[in-house]
BALO-454206 format. One record per residue (C-alpha): x, y, z; residue in three letters. Coordinates in pm, 1 decimal, decimal comma. Example, Ala and Ser with C-alpha at 12.3 -4.5 7.8 and 13.67 -1.06 7.14 Angstrom:
BALO-454206
[[1230,0; -450,0; 780,0]; "ALA"]
[[1367,0; -106,0; 714,0]; "SER"]
end
This chain:
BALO-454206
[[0,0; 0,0; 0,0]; "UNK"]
[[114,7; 317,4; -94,6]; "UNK"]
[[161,7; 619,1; 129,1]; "UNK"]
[[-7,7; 842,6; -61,0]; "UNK"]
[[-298,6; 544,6; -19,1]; "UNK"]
[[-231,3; 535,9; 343,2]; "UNK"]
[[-270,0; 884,8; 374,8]; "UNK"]
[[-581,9; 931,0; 227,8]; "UNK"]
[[-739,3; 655,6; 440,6]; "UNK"]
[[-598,1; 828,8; 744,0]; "UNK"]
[[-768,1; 1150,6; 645,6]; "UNK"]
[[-1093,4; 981,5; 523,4]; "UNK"]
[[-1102,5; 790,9; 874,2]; "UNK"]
[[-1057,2; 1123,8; 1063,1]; "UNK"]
[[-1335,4; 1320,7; 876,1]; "UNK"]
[[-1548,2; 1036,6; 982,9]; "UNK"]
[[-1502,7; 989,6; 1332,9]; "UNK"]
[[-1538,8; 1410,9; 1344,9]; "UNK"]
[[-1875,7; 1337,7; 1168,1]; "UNK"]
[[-1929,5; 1057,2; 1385,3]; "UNK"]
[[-1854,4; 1247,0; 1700,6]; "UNK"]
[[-2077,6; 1558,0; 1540,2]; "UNK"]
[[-2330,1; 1333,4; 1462,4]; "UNK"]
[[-2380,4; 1161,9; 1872,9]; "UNK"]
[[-2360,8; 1559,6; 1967,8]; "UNK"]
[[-2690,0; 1659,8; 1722,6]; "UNK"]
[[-2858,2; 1309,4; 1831,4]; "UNK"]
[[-2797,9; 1382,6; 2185,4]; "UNK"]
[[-2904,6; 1779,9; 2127,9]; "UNK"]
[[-3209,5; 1702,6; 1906,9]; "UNK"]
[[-3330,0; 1445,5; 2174,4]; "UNK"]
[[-3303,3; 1699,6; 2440,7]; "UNK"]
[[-3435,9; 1972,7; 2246,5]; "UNK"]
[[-3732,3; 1682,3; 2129,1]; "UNK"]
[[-3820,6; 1605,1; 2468,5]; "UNK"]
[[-3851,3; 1986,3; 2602,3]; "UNK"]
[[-4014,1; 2074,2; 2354,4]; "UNK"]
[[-4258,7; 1797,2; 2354,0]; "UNK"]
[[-4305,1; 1820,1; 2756,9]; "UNK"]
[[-4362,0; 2182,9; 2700,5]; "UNK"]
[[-4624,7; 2170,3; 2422,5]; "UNK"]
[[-4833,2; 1913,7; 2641,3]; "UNK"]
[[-4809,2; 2105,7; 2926,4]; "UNK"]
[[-4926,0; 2387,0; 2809,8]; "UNK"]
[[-5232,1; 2185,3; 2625,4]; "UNK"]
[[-5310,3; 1998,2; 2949,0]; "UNK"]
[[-5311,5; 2301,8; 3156,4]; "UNK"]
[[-5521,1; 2485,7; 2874,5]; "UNK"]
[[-5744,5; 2225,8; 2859,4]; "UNK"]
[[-5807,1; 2110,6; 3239,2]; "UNK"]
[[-5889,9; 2520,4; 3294,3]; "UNK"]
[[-6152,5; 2456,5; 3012,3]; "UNK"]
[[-6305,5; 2166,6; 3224,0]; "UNK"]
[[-6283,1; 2310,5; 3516,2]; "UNK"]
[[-6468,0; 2598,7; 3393,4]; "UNK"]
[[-6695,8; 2376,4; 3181,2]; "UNK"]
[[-6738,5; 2073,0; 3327,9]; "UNK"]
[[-7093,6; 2021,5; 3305,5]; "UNK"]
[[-7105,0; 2120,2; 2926,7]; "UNK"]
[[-7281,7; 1903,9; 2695,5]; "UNK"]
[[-7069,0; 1740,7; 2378,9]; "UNK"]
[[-7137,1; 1969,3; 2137,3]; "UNK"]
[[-7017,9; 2256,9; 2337,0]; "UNK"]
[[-6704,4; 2090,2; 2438,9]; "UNK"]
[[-6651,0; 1973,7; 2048,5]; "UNK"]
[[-6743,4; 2293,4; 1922,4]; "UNK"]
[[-6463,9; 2452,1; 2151,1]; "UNK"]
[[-6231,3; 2205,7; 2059,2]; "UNK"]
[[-6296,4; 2264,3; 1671,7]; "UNK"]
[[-6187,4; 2591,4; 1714,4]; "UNK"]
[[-5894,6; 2525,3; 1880,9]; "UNK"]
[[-5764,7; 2301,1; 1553,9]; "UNK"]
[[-5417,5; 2141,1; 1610,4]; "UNK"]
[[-5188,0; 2175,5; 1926,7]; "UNK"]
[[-4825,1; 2146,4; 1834,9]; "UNK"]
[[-4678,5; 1795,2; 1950,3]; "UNK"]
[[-5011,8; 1704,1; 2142,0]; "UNK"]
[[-5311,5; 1469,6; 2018,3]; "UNK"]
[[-5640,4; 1539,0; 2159,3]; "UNK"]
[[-5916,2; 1288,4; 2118,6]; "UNK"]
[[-6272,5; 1337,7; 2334,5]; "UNK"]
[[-6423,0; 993,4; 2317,1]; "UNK"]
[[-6848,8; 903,2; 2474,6]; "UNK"]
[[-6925,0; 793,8; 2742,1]; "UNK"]
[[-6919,9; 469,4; 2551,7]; "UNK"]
[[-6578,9; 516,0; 2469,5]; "UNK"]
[[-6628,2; 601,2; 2116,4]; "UNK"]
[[-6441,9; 853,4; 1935,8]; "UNK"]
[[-6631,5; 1184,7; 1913,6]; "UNK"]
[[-6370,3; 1418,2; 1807,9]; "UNK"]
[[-5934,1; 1379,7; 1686,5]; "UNK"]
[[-5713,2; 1641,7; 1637,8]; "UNK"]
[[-5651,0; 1736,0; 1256,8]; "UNK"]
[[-5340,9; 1584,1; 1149,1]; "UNK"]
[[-5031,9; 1884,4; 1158,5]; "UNK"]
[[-4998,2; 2006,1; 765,8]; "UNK"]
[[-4575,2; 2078,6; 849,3]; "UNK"]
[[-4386,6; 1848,6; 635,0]; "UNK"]
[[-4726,2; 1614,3; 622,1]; "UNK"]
[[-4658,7; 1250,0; 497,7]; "UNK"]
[[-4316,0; 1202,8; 602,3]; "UNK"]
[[-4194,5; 1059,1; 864,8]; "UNK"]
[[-3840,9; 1002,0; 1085,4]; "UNK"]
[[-3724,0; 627,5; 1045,3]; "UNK"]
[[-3838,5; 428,8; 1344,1]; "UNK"]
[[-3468,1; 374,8; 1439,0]; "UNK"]
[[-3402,9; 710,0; 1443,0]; "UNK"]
[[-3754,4; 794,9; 1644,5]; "UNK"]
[[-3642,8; 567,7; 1901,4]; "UNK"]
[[-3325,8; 724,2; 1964,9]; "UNK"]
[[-3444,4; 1026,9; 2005,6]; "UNK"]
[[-3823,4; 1036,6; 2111,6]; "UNK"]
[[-3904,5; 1110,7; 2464,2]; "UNK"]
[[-4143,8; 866,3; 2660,7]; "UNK"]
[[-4500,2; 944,0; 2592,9]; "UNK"]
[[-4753,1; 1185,0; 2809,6]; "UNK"]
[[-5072,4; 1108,5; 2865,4]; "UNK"]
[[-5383,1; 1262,4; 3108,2]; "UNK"]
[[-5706,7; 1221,2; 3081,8]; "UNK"]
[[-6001,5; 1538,4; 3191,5]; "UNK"]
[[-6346,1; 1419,8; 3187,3]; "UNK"]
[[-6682,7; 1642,9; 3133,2]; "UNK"]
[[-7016,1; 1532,8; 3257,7]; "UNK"]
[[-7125,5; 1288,8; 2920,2]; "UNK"]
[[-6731,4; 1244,4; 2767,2]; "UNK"]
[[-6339,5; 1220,2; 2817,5]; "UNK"]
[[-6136,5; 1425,2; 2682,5]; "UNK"]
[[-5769,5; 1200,1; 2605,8]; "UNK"]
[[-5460,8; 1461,7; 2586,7]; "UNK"]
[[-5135,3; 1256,0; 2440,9]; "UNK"]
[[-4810,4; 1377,6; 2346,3]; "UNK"]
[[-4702,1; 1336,5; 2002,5]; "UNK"]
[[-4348,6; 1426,5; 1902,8]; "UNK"]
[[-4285,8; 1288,6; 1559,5]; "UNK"]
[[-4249,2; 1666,3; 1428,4]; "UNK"]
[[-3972,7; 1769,9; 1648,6]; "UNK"]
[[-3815,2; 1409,3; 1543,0]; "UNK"]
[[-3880,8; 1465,8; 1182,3]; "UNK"]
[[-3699,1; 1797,2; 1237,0]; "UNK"]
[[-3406,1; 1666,5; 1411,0]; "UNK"]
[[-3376,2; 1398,3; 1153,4]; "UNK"]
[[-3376,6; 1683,3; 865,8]; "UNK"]
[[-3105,3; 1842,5; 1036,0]; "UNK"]
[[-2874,5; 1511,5; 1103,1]; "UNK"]
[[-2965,6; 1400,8; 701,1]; "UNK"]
[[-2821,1; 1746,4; 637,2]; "UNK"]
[[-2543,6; 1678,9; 905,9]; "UNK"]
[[-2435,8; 1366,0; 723,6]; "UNK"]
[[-2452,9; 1553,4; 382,1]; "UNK"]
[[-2189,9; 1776,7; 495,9]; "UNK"]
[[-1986,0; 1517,9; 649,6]; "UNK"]
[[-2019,0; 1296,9; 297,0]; "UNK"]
[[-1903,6; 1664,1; 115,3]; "UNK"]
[[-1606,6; 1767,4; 354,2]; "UNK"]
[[-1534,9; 1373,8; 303,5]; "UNK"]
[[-1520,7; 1360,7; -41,6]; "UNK"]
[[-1364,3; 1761,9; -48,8]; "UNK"]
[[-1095,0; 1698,9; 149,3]; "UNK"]
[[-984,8; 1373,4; -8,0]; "UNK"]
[[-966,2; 1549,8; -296,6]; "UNK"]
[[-768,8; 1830,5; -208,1]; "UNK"]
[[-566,9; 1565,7; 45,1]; "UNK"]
[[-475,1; 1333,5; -280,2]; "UNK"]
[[-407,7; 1633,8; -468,1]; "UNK"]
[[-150,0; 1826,5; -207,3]; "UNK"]
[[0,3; 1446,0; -167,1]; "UNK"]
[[49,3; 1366,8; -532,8]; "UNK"]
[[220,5; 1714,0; -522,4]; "UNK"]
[[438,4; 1687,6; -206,4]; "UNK"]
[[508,1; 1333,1; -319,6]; "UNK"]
[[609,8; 1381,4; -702,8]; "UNK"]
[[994,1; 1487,1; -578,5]; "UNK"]
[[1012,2; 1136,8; -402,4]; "UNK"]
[[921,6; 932,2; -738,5]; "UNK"]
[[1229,8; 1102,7; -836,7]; "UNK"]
[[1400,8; 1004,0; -495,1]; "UNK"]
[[1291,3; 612,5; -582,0]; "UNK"]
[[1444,3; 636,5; -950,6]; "UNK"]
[[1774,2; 786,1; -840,6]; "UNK"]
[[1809,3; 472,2; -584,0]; "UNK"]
[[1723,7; 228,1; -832,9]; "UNK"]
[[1999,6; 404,6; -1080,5]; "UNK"]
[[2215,8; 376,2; -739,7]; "UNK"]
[[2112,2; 6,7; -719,3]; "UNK"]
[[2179,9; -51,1; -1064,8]; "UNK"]
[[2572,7; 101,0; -1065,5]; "UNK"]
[[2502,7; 433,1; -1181,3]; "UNK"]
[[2626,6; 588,8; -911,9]; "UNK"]
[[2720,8; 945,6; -1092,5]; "UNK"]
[[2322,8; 989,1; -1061,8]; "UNK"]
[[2246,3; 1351,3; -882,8]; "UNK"]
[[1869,0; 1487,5; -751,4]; "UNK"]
[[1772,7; 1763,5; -845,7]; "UNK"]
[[1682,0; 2072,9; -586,8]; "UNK"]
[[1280,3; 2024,8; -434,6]; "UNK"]
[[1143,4; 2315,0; -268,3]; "UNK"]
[[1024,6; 2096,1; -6,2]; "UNK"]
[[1239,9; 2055,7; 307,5]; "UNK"]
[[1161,4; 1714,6; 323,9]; "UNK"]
[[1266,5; 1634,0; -40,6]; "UNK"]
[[1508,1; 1870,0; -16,5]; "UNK"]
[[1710,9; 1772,0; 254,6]; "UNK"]
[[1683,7; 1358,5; 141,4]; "UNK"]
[[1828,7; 1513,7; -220,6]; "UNK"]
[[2109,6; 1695,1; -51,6]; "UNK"]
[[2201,3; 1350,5; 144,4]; "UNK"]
[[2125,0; 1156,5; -117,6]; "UNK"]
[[2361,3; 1343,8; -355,4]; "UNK"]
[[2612,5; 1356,4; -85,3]; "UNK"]
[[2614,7; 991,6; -19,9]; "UNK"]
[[2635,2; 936,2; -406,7]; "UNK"]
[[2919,7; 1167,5; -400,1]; "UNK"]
[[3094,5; 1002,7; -104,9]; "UNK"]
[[3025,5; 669,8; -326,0]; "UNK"]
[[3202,0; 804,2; -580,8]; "UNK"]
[[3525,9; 938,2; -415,2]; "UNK"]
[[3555,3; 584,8; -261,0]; "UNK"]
[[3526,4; 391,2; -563,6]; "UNK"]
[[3789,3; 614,3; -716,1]; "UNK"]
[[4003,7; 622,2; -403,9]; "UNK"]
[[3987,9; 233,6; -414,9]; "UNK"]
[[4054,7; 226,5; -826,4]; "UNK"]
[[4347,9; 438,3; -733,6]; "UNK"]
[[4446,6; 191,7; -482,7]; "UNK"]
[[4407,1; -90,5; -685,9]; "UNK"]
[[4584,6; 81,0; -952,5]; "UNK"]
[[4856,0; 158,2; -711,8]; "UNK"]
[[4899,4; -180,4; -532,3]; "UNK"]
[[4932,5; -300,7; -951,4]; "UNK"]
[[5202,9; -82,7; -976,4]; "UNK"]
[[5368,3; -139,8; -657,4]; "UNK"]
[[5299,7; -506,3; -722,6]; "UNK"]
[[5467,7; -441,9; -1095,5]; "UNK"]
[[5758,7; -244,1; -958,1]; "UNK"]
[[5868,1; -513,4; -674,6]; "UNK"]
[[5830,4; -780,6; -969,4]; "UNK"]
[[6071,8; -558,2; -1185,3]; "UNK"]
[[6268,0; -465,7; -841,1]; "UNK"]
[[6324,8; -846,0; -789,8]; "UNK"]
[[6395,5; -939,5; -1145,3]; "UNK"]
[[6644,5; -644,0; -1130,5]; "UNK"]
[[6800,5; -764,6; -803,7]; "UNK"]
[[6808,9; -1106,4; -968,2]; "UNK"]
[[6967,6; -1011,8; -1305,8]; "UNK"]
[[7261,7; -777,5; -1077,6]; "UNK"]
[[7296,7; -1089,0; -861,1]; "UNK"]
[[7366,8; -1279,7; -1170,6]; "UNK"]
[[7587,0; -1027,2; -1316,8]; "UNK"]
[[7769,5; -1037,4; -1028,7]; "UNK"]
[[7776,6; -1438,9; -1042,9]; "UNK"]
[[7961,6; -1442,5; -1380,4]; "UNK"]
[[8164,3; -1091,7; -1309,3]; "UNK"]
[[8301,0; -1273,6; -1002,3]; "UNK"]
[[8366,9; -1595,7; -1194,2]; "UNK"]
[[8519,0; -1455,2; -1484,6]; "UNK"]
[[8758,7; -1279,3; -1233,5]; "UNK"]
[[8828,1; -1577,1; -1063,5]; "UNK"]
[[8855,9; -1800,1; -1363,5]; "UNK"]
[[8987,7; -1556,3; -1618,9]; "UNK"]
[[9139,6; -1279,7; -1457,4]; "UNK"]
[[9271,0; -1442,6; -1160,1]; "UNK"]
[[9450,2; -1679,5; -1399,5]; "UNK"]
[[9616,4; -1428,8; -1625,9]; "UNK"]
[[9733,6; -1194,1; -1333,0]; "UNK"]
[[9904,1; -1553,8; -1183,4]; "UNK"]
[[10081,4; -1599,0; -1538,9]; "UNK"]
[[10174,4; -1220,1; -1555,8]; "UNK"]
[[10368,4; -1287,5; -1179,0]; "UNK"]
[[10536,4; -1621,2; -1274,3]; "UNK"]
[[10621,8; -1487,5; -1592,2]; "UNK"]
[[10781,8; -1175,9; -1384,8]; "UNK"]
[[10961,6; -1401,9; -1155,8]; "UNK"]
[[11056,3; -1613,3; -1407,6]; "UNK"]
[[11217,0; -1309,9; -1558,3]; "UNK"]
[[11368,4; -1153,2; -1236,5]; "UNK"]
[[11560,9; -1510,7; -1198,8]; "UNK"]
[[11670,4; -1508,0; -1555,4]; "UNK"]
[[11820,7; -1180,8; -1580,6]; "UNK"]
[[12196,1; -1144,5; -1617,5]; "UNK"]
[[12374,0; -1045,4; -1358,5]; "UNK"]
[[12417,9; -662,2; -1366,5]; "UNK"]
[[12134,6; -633,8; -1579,2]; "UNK"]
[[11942,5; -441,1; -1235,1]; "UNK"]
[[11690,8; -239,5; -1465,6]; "UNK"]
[[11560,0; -542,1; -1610,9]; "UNK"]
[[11549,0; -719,7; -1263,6]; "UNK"]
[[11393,5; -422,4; -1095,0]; "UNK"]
[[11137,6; -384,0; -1374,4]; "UNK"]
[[11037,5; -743,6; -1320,9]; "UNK"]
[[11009,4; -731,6; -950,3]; "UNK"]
[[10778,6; -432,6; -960,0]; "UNK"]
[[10555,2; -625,3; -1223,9]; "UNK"]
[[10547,4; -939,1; -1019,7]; "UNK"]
[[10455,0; -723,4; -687,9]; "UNK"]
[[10184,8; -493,9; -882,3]; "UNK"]
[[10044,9; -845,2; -1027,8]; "UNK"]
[[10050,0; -962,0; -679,3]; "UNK"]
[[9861,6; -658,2; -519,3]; "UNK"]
[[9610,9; -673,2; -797,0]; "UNK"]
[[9549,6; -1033,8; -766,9]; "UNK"]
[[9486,6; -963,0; -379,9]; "UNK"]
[[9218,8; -696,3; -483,4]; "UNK"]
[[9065,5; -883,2; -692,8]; "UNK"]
[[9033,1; -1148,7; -404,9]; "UNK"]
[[8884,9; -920,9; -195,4]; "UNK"]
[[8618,3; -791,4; -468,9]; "UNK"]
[[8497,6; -1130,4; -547,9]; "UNK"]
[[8350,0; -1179,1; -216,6]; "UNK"]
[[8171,9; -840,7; -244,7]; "UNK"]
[[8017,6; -929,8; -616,2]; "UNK"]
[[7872,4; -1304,4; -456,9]; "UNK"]
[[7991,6; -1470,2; -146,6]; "UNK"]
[[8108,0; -1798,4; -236,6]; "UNK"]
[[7951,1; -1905,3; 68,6]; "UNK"]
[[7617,1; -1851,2; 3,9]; "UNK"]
[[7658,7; -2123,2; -311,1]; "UNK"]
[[7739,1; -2406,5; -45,8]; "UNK"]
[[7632,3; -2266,9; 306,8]; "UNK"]
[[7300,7; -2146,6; 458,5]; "UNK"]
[[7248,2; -1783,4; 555,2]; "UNK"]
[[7354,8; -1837,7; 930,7]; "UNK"]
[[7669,4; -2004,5; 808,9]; "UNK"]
[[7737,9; -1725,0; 554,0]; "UNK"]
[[7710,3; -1448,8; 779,1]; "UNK"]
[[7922,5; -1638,1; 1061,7]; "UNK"]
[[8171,2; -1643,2; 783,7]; "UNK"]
[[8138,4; -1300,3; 660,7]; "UNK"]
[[8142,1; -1194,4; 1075,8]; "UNK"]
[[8487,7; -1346,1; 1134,1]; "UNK"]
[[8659,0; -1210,6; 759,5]; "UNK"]
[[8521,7; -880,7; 933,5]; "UNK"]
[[8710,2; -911,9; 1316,4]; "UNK"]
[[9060,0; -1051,4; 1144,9]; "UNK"]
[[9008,9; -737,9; 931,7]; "UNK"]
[[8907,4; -509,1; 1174,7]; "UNK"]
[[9040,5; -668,0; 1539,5]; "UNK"]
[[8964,4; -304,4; 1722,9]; "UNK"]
[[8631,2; -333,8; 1677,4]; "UNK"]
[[8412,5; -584,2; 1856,1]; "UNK"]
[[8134,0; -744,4; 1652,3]; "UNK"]
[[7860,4; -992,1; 1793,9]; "UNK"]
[[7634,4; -1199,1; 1578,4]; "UNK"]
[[7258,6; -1336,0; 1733,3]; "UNK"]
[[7116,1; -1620,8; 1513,1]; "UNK"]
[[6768,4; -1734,5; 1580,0]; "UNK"]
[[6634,4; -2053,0; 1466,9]; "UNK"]
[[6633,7; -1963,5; 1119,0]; "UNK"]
[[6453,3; -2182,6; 859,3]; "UNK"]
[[6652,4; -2426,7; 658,5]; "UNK"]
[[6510,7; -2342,8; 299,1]; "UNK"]
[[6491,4; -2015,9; 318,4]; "UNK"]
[[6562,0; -1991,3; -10,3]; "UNK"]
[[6856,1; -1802,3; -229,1]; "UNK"]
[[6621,7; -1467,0; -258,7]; "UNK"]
[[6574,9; -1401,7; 89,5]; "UNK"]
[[6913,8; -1555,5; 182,0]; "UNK"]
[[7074,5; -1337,8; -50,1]; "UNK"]
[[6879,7; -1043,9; 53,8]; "UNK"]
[[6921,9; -1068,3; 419,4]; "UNK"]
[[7277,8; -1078,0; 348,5]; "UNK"]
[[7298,4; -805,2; 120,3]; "UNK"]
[[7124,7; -582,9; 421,0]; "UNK"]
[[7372,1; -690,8; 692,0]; "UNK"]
[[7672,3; -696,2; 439,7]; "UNK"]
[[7601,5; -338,9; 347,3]; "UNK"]
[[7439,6; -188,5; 677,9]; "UNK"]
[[7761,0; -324,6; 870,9]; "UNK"]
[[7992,0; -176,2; 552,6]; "UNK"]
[[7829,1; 194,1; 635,8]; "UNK"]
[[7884,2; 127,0; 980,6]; "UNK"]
[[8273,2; 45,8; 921,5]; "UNK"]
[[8285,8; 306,3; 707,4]; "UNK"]
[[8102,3; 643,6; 862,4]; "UNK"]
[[7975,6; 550,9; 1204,6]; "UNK"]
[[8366,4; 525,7; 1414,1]; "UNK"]
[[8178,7; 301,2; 1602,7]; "UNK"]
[[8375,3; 17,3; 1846,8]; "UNK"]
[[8073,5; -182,0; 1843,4]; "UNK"]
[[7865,5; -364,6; 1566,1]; "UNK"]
[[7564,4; -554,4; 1691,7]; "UNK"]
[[7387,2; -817,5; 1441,9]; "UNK"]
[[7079,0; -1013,8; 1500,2]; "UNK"]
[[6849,4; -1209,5; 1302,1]; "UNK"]
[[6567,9; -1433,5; 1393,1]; "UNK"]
[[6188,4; -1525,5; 1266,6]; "UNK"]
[[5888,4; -1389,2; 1437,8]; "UNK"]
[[5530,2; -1482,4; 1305,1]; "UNK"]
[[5660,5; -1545,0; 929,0]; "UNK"]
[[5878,7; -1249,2; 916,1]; "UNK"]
[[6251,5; -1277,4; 910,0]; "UNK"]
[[6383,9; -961,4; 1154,1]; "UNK"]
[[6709,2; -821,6; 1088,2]; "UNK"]
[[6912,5; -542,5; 1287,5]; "UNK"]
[[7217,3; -409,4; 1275,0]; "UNK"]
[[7381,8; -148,6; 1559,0]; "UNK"]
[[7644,6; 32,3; 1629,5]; "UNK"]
[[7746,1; 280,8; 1894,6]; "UNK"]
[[7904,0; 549,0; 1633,2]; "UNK"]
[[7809,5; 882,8; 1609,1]; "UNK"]
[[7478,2; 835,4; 1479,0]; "UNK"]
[[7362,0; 938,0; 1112,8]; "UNK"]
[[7441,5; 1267,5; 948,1]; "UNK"]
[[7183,8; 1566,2; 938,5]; "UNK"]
[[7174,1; 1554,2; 577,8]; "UNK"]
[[7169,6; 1161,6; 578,1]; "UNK"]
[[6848,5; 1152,5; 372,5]; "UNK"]
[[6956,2; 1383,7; 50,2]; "UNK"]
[[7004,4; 1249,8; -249,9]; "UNK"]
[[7280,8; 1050,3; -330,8]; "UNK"]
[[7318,4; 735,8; -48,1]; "UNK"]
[[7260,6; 441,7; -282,8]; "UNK"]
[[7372,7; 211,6; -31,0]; "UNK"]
[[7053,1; 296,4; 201,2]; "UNK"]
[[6813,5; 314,8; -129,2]; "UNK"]
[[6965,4; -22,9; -236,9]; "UNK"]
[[6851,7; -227,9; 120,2]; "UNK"]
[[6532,7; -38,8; 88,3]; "UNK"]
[[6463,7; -136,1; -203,6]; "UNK"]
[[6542,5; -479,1; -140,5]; "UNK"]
[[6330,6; -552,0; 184,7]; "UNK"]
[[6019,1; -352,2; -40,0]; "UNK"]
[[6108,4; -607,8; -327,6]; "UNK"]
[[5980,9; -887,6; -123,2]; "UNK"]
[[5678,2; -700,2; 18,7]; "UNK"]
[[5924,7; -576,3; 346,1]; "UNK"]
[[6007,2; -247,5; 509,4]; "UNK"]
[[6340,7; -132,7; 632,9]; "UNK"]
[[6382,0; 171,2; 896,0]; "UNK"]
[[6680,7; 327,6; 1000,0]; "UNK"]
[[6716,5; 545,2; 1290,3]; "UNK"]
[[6939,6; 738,2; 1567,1]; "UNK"]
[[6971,3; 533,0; 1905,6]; "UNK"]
[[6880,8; 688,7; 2232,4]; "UNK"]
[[7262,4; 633,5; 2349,1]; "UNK"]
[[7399,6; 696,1; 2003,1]; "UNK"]
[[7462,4; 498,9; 1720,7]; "UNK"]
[[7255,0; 379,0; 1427,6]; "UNK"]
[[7011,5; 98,3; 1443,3]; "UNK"]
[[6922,3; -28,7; 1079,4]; "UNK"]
[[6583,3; -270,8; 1102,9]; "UNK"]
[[6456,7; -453,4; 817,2]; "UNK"]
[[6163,4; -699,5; 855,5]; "UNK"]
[[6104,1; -955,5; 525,6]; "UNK"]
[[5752,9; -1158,0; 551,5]; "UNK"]
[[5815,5; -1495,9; 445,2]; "UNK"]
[[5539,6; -1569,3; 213,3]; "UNK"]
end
């Protein structure tokens, strides 16, 4: 059922209870105003008439029916003189107001009083005085007919003018209905218009709002999705980059070892060989072939030390913990004034070369910075696994980082970034209380 429906059966109901109510008020008025007037009319008859017998009592019949002739109809009374026999001698003359009609008996008996009735005899008849109030009823009836007339009118008036202010008031809320079944339907770009009604009014404003607000989250979300794609895309190319360095570095730091490393060892034994074959006195030559065979020897040891850098020949037949316990000790026999202590948590056993060789990369280059910048006597290293993420930190108790440690330029920091955000990880770095730099990276092992 509609509202509009509802409505108009609310306002129908209402108009008829207030007719209702009206109408019990005139029933209840016209049967008081019935039965005074009634009362009255026969008392004034009955005292009328009992003066006449008094003063006439011993008047024949024709006198009293003459008189009574004369005195024709007497409003709301009947008069009837009857024998001695008890016939009827004489009946008042039926009233000519609004002659052959009639209340319905329903209504009569709601509203009639109870009859009156005396009786005044002469010396040869009776005269019968009885009140009769079907006038006065017929009247009151006229006026509730008319009653209910009006109530029918106002009824069918102000349904009219109800359905037509609703259909109105309610057009802006058809609107209201198809903009949430556009809504429903996905279109949520849909606006309301501006209603003059506050009502309608205020439920467009809200509604546009909320369609706004729709709106701005979808696209927030789009630009979210679009965003995790990308961030998704660049940790794909991040790790296939970190991949493809790590297997640069692979073949770099075999071709040095197989290649290089060879033909540096020939260039020395080909120098010695030449230092021990030069003839005596012949000191240029000699000295010439020494220096060769010492420069040869110093490059070979650099190139030694670089290989580890490019790809720790650990990692290829040891586990991270094992690495790092390696790379730990290279670190105190090459720096023995600084004191270095490693924590190892039970780490897992296939954790795999691309978080192996990440976590290394972190500690290998967070310690390196350390060595490097921090002057720091202490180097603190700790890695263990915490609700699937592998937690690494590194400390020291240098002199902390440098004011302008975040400018452009420190691709040692962006690198370990980068790496722990290549695997879906986060890396912080920050001052200690006591000074020092603490470097935490956390890598979720999915």
């Amino acid at each position: 059922m509609s509202l509009r429906l509802q409505l108009n059966l609310l306002v129908a109901t209402l108009i008829a209870l207030f007719t209702a109510v009206v109408l019990a008020f005139q029933i209840l008025d016209t049967r008081r105003s019935v039965r005074e007037e009634t009362e009255a009319a026969n008392t004034v008859a009955t005292h009328l008439l009992a003066y006449f017998v008094e003063t006439y009592a011993q008047t024949s019949q024709p006198i009293v029916l003459q008189s009574l002739e004369r005195l024709g109809r007497v409003r709301s009374t009947e008069v009837t003189l009857r024998d001695a026999k008890g016939e009827t001698i004489y009946q008042s003359p039926t009233s000519p107001y609004k002659a052959g009609r009639d209340a319905p008996a329903w209504y009569a008996a709601l509203v009639a009083p109870q009859p009156m009735r005396s009786e005044l005899r002469f010396a040869d008849s009776v005269l019968d005085i009885q009140s009769n109030a079907s006038r006065a009823v017929l009247d009151g009836w006229d006026d509730t007919v008319i009653l209910l007339q009006l109530g029918l009118l106002a009824m069918l008036l102000g349904n009219g003018l109800v359905f037509w202010l609703l259909r109105r008031t309610t057009r802006p809320f058809q609107t209201i209905v198809r903009g949430l079944e556009e809504m429903q339907a996905g279109a949520y770009h849909t606006r309301l218009p501006e209603f003059k009604g506050a009502e309608a009014g205020a439920i467009a404003r809200a509604f546009n709002r909320t369609a706004q607000a729709i709106e701005d989250n979808l696209d927030a979300r789009r630009e979210a999705v679009e965003a995790t794609l990308r961030l998704d895309q660049s940790r794909e190319l991040a790790e296939a980059v970190q991949t493809r360095v790590e297997d640069e570095r692979r073949q770099i730091a075999q071709e040095l070892h197989d290649e290089t490393g060879q033909s540096i060892t020939a260039i020395r034994s080909m120098a010695l060989a030449l230092t021990r074959r030069a003839a005596v006195g012949d000191e240029p030559v000699r000295e010439a072939a020494q220096l060769i065979a010492d420069t040869a020897a110093k490059l070979y040891a650099a190139m030694h030390d670089l290989i580890p850098r490019l790809r720790p020949p650990s990692l290829d037949t040891l586990d991270l913990a094992a690495a790092l316990e390696e790379r730990v000790s290279a670190w105190r026999r090459e720096q023995p004034q600084i004191v270095f202590a490693l924590t190892l948590g039970a780490l897992p056993e296939d954790l795999g070369e691309t978080y192996g060789l990440a976590a290394y990369r972190i500690v290998q280059e967070a310690t390196t910075n350390a060595l490097r910048h921090a002057q720091a006597q202490r180097i603190e290293i700790a890695l263990d696994v915490a609700d699937n993420v592998l937690r690494i930190r590194i400390s020291d108790d240098g002199r902390g980082l440098a004011p302008d440690w975040q400018r452009p330029g420190h691709y040692g920091l962006r690198g370990m970034r980068e790496r722990a955000r290549a695997l879906g990880g986060d890396l912080d770095i920050d001052n200690l209380a006591n000074g020092g730099v603490c470097v935490s990276a956390r890598l979720p092992l999915e």
